[in-house]
N, C-alpha and C positions, 0 to 999 in steps of 0.2 A: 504494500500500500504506500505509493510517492505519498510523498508530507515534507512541505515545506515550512519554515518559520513563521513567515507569516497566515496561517496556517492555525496556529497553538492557539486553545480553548475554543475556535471557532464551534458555536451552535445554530442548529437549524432551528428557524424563526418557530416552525412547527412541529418539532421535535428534539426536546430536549435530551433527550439518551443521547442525539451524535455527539461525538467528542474527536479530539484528536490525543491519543495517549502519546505521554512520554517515551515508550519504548518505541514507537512509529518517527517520531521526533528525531533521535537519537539516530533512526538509521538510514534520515535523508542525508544524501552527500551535503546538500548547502546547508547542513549545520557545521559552525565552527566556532560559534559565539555562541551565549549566554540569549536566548531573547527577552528584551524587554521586561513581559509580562510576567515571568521568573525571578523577578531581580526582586531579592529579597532585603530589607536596610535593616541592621544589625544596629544595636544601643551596647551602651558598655556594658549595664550588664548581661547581656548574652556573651561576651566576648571574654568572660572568668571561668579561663575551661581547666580544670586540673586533672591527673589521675588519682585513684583513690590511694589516701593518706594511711600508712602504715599505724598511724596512731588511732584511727579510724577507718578500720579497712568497710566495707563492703561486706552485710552478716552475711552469714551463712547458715541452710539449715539443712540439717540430716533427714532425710523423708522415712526412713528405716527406725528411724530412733524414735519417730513420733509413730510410726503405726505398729511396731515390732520390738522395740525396747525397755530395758525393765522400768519396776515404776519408775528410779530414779532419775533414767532417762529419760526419758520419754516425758517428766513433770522438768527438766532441766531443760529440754529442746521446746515443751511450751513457752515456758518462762524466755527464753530465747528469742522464740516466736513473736510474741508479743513485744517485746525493746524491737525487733527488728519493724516490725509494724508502726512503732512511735517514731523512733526516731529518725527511720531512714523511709516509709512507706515503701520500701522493695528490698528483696534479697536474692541469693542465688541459691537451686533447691536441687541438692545432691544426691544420690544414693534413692532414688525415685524408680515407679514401678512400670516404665515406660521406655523401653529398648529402644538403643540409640537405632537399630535398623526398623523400625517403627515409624522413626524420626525423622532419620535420614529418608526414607521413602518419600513418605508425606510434603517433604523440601521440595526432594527430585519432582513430585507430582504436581507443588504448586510452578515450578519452574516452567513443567513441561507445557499448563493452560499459558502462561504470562505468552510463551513462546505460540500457541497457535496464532493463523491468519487474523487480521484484525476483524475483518466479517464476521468468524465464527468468535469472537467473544463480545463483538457488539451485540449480542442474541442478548447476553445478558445485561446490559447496559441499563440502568435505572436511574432515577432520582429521588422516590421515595426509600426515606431512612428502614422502614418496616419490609421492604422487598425482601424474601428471603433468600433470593441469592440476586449482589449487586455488581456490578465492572465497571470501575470508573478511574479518576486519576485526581490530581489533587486533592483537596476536601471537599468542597463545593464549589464546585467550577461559576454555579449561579450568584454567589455570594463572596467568594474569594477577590479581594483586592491583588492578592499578589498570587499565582500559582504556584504550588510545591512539584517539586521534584519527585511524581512516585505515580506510579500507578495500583489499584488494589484490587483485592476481590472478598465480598465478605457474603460468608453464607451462615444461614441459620440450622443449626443442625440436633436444637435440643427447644422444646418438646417435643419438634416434628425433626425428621432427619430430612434436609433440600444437596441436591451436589448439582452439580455439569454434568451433562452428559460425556463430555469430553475434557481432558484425553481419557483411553480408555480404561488406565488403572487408579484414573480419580476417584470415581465414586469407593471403590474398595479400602482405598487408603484413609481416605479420610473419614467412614465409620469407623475404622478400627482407630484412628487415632481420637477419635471424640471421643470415645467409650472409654478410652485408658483415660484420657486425661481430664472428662468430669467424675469418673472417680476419685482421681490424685484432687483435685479442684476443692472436690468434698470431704476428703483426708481435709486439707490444711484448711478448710473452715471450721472442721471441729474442734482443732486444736486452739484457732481464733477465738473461737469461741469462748473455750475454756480459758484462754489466756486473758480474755474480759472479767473474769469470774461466773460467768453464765454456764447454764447444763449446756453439755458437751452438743448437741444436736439444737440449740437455740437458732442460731443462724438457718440452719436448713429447713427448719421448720417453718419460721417467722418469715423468708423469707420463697416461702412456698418452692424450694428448688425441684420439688418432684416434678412440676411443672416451668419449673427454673428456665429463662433462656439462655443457650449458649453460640456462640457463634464463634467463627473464625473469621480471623481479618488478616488474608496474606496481604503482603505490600512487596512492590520492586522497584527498587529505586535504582535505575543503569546510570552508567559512569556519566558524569555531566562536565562540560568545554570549561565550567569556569565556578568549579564548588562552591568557591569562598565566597560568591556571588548568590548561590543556593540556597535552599533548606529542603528536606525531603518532609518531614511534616515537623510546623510549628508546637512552640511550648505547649502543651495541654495536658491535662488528665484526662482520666478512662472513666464511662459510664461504667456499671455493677460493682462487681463485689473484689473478684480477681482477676488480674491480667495474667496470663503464663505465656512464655512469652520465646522461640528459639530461633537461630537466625541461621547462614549457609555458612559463617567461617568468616565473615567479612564483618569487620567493625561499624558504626555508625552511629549505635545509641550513646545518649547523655541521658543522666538524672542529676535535676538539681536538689542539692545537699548544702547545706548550710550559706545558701546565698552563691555556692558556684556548681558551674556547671562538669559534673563527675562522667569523665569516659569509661565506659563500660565494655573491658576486652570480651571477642567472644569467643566462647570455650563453648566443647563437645559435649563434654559432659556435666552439664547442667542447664535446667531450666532457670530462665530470669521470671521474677514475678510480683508485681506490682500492685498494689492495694491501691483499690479505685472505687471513684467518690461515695458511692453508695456503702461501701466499709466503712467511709468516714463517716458518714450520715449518722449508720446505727449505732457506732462505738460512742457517738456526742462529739464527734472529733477529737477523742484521746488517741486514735490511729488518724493518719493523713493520706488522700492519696497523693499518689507523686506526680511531681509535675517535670516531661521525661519530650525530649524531643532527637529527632531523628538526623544528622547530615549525612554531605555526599560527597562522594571522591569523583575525582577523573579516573582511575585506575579499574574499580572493578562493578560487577553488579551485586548488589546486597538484595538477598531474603530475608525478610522477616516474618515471621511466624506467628499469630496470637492467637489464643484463646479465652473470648472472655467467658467468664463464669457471673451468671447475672439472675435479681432476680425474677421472678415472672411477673409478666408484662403489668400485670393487673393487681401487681402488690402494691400498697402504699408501704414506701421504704421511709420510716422514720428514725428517731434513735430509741434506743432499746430501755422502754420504762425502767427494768431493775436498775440500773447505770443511773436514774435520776432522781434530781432531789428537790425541789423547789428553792431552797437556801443554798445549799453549795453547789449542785451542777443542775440549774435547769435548760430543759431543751435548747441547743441553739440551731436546730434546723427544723422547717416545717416538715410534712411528712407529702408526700408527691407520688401519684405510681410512676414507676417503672418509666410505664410505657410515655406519658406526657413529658417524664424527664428525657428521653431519647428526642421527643418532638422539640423539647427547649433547646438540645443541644443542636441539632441539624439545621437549626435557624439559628445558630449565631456563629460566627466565624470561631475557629481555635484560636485561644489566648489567654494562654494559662490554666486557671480557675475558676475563670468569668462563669458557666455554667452551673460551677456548685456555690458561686456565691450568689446567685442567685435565689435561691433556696435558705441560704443562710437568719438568724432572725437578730 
């Protein structure tokens, strides 16, 4: 599919699905620059980027020691759980029950859609946020002042299972990779859980996860003429509960940690995983989600991988009565379902936390 520069974001006056993706972008000969409507303008503080501090490294949690170890552990890896939740909202989650050939599949399988004809994945091309399977680029191309660097594809795959039809060992990979990993999702809520001081199954309950939505949000962000000019998606949090998060080998992510912005190597063996706003909502905001954004190189093309874990559509996510007190912690978020939170968030641009302060009282 030729694609030229001038070219980028173009929409049909009558059909909002066409787009022009970045990976179509990228492999017209007359790109050699940066266009325009990419240009992203950077403030100092975005530009306080460090690696994580040996004195404050980046937690870590054992996935074995919280479903398989003795009491000691296992009350030692909550307690863990939970500081990693306050103080950093994300960790890296080891020793998990989800085979790195599992994973790697899954990669290979989102690789192989990104890579079909542009025709056969504009089939899936959407604009409502609730589509249960979406193909687009940017965030909101209707809304977006400035374009990102990325193209995505996000599908719903929990209470109902939705895939592509294509390529042809997607749909197989990706129920087996949903099935392991809203198990594992609902491992480390119980532990959450408990790490509030709440019964171990409060979250799953209150949070109707049997009917729980889960989705996957692949992204590809290919090599761009002029990075530092870029961003592949800006600062934001994550709607639900958890983010998990695996990427191809290729670095990109930051989270911000103490006012700067922390690179996050990426390693094979571990899931990244991020507490997102709706954790904060019902913790009262003694967990925080994180506020985590994506760049881009010249050099290679990055995967990344997410699964979010969220509640059902049709929950009101407030914070969790036991946790309150009228005199020392009353509510400081109103209670909103699910599903209207998703519509607040698809109607405002990324930027930062603007969506859960929204909610805030």
């Amino acid at each position: 599919m030729a694609t030229t520069a001038s070219e980028v974001g173009k929409v049909q006056s009558n059909n909002r699905k066409s787009f022009t993706s970045v990976k179509a972008l990228t492999e017209s000969p007359e790109l050699t620059s940066l266009p325009p409507s990419y240009t992203y303008t950077t403030n100092s503080y975005d530009e306080i980027v460090a690696d994580p501090d040996e004195d404050d490294p980046i937690p870590v949690i054992d996935h074995s020691l919280l479903v398989a170890g003795t009491p000691y552990q296992r009350a030692k890896t909550i307690q863990d759980l939970g500081k990693a939740c306050e103080e950093w909202g994300f960790f890296m989650l080891v020793n998990y029950s989800v085979s790195k050939s599992i994973m790697e599949k899954m990669v290979d399988e989102v690789f192989a859609f990104f890579n079909l004809r542009e025709e056969e994945k504009q089939e899936y091309a959407g604009k409502n946020v609730m589509d249960p399977i979406r193909y687009g680029t940017s965030s909101n191309v209707s809304m977006d002042k400035v374009l990102f660097w990325r193209d995505f594809l996000k599908i719903v795959v929990h209470p109902e299972f939705h895939s592509p039809d294509k390529p042809p060992g997607f749909r197989e990979a990706l129920a087996e990779y949903s099935r392991r990993s809203w198990k594992l999702g609902k491992d480390l809520l119980k532990g959450i859980s408990e790490s509030l001081g709440l019964e171990v199954n409060y979250i799953e309950d209150t949070m109707n996860l049997v009917s729980g939505l889960q989705m996957i949000a692949a992204n590809l962000y290919p090599p761009c003429p002029q990075p530092e000019l870029a961003m592949g998606i800006p600062p934001h949090s994550d709607h639900g509960l958890l983010n998990l998060l695996i990427q191809n080998g290729v670095s990109g992510l930051q989270v911000l940690h103490n006012g700067k912005w922390i690179n996050v190597s990426s390693t094979s063996n571990c899931l990244l995983v991020f507490v997102s706003d709706h954790l904060e909502v019902v913790s009262n905001g003694k967990y925080k989600s994180v506020v985590h954004r994506a760049v881009v190189s010249n050099k290679a093309t990055r995967i990344s991988l997410a699964i979010v874990i969220a509640p059902s559509l049709d929950t009101v996510v407030e914070p969790a009565k036991e946790l309150l007190d009228n005199q020392s912690n009353p509510a400081a978020y109103i209670g909103m379902k699910h599903r209207d939170y998703m519509q607040l968030q698809s109607s405002n641009r990324l930027n930062g936390k603007s969506v859960l302060d929204k909610v805030k009282i």
